[in-house]
Steps between C-alpha positions, in 0.01 A plus 500: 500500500283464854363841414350431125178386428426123488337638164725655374641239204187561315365818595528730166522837757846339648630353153510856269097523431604863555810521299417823350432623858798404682471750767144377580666119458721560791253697748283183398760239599617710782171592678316180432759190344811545723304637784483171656166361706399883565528578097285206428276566722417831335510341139169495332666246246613229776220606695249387203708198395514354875089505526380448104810258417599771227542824378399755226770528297477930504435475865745810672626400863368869598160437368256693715169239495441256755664159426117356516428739199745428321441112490128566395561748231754245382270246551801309646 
């Protein structure tokens, strides 16, 4: 369990958000949850939640806008 996301317990993309998606579940939780520090690193989700405190709920670990832009469309 090193390699998960300290998030992970209550992040909706790790805990079936996606169930009718399951391939796109598992690259999910694969390239960004159970990728360890390097995964999270690259995870708009725990990249948002580590500077704004939270996260938009629809937020995709893949998203392609700046974590910045992210927080002030969300007004986070």
């Amino acid at each position: 369990m090193d390699n998960i996301c300290k998030n992970y317990e209550k992040c909706p993309i790790y805990n079936e958000t996606l169930k009718e998606m399951p391939s796109t579940a598992s690259y999910y939780k694969k390239h960004f949850c159970e990728a360890g520090d390097e995964g999270c690193k690259k995870c708009k989700r725990y990249l948002v939640k580590d500077k704004a405190g939270k996260c938009p709920e629809r937020l995709l670990p893949n998203d392609s806008r700046e974590v910045d832009t992210i927080i002030k469309e969300h007004n986070l």
